[in-house]
Structure formats: C-alpha cells, structure tokens
DRENZABA-413108 format. One line per 4 residues: number of its first residue (from 1); their letters; for each residue x, y, z of N, C-alpha, C. Coordinates in nm, 3 decimals. Layout:
BEGIN
NUM	a	X:Y:Z:X:Y:Z:X:Y:Z  ...
END
This chain:
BEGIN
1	xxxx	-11.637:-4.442:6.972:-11.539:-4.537:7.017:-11.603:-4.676:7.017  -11.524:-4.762:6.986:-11.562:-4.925:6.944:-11.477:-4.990:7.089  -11.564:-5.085:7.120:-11.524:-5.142:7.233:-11.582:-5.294:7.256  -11.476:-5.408:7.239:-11.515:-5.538:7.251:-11.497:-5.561:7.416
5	xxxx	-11.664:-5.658:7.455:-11.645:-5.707:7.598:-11.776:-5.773:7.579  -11.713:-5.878:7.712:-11.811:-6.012:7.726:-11.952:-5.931:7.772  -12.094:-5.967:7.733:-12.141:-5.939:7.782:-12.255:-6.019:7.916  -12.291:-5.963:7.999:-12.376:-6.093:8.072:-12.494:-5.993:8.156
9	xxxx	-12.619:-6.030:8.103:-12.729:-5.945:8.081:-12.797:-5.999:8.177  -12.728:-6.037:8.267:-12.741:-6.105:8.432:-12.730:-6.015:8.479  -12.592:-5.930:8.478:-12.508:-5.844:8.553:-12.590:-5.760:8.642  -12.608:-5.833:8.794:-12.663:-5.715:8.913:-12.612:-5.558:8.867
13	xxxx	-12.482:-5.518:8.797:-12.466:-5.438:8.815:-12.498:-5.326:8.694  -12.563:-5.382:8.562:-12.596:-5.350:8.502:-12.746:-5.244:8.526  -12.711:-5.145:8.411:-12.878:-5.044:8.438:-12.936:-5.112:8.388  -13.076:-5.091:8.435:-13.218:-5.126:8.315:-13.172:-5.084:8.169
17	xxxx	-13.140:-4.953:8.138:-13.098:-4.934:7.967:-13.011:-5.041:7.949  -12.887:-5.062:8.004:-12.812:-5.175:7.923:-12.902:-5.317:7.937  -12.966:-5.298:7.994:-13.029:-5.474:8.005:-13.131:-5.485:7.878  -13.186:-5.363:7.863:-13.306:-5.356:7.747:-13.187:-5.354:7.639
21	xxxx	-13.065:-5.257:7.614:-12.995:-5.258:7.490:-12.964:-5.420:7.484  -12.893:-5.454:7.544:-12.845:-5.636:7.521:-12.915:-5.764:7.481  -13.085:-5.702:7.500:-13.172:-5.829:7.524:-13.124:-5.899:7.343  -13.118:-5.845:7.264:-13.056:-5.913:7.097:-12.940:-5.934:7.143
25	xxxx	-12.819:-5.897:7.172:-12.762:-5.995:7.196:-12.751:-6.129:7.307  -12.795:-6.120:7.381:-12.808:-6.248:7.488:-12.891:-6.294:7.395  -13.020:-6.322:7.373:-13.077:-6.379:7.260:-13.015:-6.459:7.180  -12.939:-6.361:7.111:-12.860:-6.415:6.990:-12.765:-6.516:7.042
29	xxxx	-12.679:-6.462:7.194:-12.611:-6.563:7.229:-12.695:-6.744:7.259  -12.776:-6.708:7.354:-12.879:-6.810:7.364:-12.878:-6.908:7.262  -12.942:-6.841:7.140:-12.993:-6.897:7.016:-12.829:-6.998:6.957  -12.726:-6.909:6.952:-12.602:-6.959:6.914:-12.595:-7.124:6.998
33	xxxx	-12.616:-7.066:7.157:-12.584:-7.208:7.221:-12.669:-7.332:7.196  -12.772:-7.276:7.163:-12.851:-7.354:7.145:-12.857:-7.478:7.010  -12.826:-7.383:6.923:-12.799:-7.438:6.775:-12.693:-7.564:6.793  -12.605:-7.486:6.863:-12.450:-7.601:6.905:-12.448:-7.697:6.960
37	xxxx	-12.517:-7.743:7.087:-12.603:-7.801:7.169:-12.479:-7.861:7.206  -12.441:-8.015:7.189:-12.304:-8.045:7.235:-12.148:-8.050:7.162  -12.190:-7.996:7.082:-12.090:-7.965:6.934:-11.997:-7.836:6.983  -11.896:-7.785:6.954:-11.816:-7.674:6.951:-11.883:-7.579:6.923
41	xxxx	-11.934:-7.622:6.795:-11.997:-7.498:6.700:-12.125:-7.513:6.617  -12.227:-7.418:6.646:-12.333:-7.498:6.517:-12.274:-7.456:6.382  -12.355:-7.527:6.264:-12.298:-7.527:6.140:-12.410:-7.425:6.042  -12.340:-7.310:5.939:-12.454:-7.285:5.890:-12.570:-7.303:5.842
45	xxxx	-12.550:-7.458:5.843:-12.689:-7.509:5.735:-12.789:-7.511:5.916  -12.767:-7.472:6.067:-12.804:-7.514:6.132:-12.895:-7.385:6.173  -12.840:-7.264:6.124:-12.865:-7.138:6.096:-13.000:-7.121:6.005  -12.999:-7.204:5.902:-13.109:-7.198:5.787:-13.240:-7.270:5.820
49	xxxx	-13.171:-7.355:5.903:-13.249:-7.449:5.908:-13.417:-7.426:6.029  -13.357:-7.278:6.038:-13.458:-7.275:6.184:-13.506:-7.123:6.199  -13.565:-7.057:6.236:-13.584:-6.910:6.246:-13.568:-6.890:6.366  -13.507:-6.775:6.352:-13.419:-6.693:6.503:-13.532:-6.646:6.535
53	xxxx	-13.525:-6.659:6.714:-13.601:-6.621:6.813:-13.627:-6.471:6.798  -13.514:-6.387:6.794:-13.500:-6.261:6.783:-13.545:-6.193:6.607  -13.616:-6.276:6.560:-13.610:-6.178:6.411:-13.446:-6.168:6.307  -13.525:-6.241:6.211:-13.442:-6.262:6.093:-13.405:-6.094:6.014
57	xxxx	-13.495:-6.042:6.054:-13.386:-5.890:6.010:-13.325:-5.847:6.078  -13.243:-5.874:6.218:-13.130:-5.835:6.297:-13.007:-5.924:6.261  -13.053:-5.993:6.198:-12.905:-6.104:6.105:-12.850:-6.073:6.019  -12.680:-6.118:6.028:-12.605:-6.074:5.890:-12.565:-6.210:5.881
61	xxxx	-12.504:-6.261:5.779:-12.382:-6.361:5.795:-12.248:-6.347:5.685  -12.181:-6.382:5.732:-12.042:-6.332:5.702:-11.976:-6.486:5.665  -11.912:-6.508:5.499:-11.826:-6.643:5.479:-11.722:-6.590:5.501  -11.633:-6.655:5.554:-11.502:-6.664:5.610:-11.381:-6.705:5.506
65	xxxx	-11.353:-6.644:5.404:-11.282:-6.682:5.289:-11.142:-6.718:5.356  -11.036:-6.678:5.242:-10.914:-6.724:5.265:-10.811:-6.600:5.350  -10.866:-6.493:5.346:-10.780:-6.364:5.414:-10.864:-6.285:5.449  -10.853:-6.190:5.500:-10.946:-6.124:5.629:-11.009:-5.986:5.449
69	xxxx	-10.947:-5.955:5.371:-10.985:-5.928:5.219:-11.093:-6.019:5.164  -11.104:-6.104:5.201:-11.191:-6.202:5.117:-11.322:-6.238:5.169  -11.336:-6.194:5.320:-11.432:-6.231:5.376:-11.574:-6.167:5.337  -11.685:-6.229:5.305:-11.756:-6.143:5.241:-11.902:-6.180:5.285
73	xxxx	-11.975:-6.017:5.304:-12.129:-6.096:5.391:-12.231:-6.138:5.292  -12.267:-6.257:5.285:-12.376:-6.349:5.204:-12.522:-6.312:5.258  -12.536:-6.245:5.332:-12.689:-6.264:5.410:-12.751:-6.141:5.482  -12.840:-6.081:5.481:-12.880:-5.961:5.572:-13.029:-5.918:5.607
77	xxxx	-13.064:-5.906:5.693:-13.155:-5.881:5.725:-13.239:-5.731:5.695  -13.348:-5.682:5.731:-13.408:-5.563:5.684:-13.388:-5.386:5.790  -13.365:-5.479:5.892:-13.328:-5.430:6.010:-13.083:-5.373:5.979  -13.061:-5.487:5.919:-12.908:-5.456:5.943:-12.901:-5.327:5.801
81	xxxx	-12.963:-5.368:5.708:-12.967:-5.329:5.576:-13.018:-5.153:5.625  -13.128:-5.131:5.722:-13.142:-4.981:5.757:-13.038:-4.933:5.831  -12.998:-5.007:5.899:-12.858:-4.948:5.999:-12.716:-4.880:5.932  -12.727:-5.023:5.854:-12.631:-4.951:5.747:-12.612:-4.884:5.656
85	xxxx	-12.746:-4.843:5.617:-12.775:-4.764:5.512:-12.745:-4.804:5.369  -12.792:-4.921:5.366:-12.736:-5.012:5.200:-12.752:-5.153:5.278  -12.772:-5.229:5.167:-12.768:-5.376:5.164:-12.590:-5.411:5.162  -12.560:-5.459:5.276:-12.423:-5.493:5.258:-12.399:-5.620:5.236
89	xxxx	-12.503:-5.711:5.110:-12.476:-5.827:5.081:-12.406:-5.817:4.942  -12.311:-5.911:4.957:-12.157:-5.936:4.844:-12.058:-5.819:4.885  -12.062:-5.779:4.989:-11.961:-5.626:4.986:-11.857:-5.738:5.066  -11.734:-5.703:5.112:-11.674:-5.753:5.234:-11.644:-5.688:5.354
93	xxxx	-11.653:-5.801:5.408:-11.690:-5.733:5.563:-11.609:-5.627:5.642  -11.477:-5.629:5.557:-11.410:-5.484:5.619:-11.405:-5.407:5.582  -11.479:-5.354:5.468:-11.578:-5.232:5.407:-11.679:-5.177:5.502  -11.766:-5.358:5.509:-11.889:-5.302:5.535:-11.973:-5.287:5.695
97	xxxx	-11.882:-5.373:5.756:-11.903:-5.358:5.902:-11.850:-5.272:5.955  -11.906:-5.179:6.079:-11.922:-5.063:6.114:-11.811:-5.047:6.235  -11.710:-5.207:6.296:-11.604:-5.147:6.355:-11.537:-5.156:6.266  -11.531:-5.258:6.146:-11.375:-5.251:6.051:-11.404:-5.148:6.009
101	xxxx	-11.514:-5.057:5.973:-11.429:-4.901:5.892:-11.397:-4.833:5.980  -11.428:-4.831:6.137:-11.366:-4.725:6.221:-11.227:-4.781:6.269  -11.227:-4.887:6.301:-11.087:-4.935:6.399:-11.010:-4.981:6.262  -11.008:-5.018:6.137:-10.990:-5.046:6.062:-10.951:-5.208:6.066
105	xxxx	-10.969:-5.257:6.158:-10.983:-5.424:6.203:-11.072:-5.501:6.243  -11.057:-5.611:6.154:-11.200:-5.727:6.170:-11.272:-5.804:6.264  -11.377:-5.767:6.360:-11.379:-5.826:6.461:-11.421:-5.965:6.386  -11.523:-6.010:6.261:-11.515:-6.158:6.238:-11.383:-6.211:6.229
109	xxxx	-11.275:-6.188:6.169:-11.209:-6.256:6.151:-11.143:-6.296:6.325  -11.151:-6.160:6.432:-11.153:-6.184:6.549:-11.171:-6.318:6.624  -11.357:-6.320:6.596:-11.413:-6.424:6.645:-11.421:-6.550:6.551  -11.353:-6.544:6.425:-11.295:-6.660:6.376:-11.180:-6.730:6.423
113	xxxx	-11.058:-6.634:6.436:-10.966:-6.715:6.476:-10.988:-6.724:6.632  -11.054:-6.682:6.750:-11.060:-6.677:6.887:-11.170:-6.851:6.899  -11.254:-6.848:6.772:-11.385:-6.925:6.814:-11.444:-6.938:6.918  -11.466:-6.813:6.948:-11.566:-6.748:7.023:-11.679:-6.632:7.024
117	xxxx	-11.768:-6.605:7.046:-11.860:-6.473:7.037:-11.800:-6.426:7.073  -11.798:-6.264:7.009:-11.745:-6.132:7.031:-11.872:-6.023:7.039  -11.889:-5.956:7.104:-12.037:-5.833:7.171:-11.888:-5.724:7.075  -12.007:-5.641:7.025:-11.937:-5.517:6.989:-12.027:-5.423:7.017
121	xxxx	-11.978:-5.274:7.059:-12.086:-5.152:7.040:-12.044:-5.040:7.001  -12.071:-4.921:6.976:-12.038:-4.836:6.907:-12.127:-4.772:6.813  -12.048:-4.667:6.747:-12.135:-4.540:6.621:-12.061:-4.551:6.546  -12.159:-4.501:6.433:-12.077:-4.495:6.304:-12.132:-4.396:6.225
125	xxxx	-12.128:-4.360:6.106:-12.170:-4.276:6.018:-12.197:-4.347:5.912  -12.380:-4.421:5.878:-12.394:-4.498:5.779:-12.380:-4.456:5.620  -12.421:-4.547:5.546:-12.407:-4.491:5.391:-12.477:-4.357:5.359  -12.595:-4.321:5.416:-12.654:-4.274:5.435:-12.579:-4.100:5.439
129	xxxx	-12.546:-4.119:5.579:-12.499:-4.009:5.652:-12.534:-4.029:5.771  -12.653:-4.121:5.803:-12.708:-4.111:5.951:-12.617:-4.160:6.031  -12.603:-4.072:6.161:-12.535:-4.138:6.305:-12.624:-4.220:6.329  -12.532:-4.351:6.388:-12.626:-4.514:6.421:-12.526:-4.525:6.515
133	xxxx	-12.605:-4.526:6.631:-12.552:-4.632:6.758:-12.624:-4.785:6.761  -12.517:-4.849:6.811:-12.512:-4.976:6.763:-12.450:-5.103:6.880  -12.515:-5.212:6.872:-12.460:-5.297:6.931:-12.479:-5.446:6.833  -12.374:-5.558:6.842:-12.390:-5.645:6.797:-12.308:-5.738:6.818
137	xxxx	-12.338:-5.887:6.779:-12.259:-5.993:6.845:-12.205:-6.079:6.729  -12.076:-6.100:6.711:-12.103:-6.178:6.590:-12.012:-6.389:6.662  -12.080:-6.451:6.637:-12.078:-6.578:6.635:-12.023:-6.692:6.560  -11.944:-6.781:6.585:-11.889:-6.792:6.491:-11.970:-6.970:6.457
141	xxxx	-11.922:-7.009:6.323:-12.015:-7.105:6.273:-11.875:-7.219:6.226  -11.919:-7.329:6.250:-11.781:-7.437:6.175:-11.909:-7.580:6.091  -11.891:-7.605:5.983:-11.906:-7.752:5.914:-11.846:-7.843:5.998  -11.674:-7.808:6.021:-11.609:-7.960:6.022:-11.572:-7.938:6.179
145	xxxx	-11.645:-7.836:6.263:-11.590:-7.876:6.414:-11.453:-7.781:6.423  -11.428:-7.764:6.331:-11.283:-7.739:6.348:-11.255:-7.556:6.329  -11.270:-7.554:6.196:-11.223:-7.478:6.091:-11.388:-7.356:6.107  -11.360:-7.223:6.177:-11.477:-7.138:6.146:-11.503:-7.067:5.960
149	xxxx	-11.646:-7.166:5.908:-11.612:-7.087:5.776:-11.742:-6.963:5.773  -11.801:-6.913:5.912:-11.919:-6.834:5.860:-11.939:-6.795:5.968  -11.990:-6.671:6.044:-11.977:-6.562:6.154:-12.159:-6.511:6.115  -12.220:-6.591:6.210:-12.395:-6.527:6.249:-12.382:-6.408:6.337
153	xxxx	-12.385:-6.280:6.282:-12.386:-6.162:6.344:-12.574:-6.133:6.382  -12.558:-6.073:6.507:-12.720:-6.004:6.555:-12.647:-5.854:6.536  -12.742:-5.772:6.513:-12.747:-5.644:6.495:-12.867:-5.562:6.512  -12.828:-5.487:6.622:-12.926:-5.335:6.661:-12.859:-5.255:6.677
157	xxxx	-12.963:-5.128:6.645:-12.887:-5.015:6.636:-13.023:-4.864:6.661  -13.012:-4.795:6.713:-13.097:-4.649:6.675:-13.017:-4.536:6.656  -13.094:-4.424:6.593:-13.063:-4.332:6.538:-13.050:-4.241:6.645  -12.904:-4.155:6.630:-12.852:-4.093:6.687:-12.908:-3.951:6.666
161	x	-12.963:-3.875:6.774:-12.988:-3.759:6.742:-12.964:-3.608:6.821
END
C-alpha cells in the first residue's frame, strides 16, 4: 500500500525506526529549502550546481513535459538505479516510478501541480523481481518562479525479505 503524508522527523511521536527511515528524506527536504532560500522554488541548474548532502545516488530527477505521458526521468543515481532494478533514465515516470505502477497515478505530476514536496512510502516488485520497501520525497523545481518544469526526487529503499 502507497501512502502520501507530510513528514516531520521532529515528531515526539515518532519511533526511533521511523526517525532513522526519514533521515533522506528530511535531508532531502532541508537540502530543497535550502537551494530555494527566498525564492518559491530552487531551479534545476541550482540542483547541478552543488552536491547533495545526502549522496548523489539517492537522486532521480524527473522533466515535467507537457502531460503527465510525457514526463520523463533525465537523471539517476546508483542507489535509485538498484532499487529499481534498471536505470530508469529516458523511461517516463509513470512506467517507472514505483507508486505510478501501483496506484497507477503520478505523484510528480502531484507535486507539480500542488508545488509542494510530497513524502511517499511503500513496496513494489522491481524489474528485477525483488520486493523493495521504499520511501521517497519528490520536490518540485521552477526556472521562472512560476511554472514547475523538474521534480528532485530522494530515494531509499531495502530489500524485503
């Protein structure tokens, strides 16, 4: 089961396991705010321009084409690429991300039109065959302030056994 919610890795009421599962995403969130600083949104070139705190193989990135069909991931790390069992760079993202093949709906395009971070978690059954539990955040990115054209996803995951 796939399940979107805010996360806050503050939470008194949280276990130690969820605080250790989240530390990539708060991170990632962190890193997001950070990039943005007083802007809406950071911009991808703001993404390139710097190396993530958390390790560049827990990164995907996702361009934001013209229909939720078109959206397609440009970028991946070594870490997302084992999770998923394949390099899911040039595929599109509702192929290749692990809630659009279960829920059969896009959380980027989600956190495109919301322009906001979205926390996702969940299993899947990779290319592979392997069960992967999973958590990840995907972020959204704008050039013009306005218009989201690119979604910085963090991604972890272990093997289900």
């Amino acid at each position: 089961m796939t399940e979107i919610r805010q996360i806050d890795i503050t939470d008194s009421g949280a276990t130690d396991v969820e605080r250790i599962e989240n530390r990539l995403v708060g991170r990632a969130l962190s890193h997001w705010d950070d990039m943005r600083g007083d802007r809406n949104f950071p911009a991808y070139e703001d993404y390139g321009a710097q190396e993530t705190p958390y390790g560049d193989e827990h990164v995907f990135v996702i361009s934001i084409g013209d229909s939720e069909l078109s959206d397609e991931i440009v970028a991946a790390g070594q870490r997302v690429e084992e999770g998923f069992g394949r390099s899911p760079v040039g595929l599109k993202a509702i192929e290749a991300i692990p809630s659009s093949i279960e829920k059969g709906l896009s959380f980027c395009r989600t956190a495109a039109r919301m322009k906001k971070p979205i926390a996702d978690v969940g299993h899947f059954s990779n290319a592979k065959g392997t069960e992967i539990c999973y958590r990840s955040i995907l972020l959204p990115l704008s050039s013009d302030q306005i218009n989201v054209d690119h979604i910085l996803g963090a991604f972890s995951f272990k093997v289900m056994e």
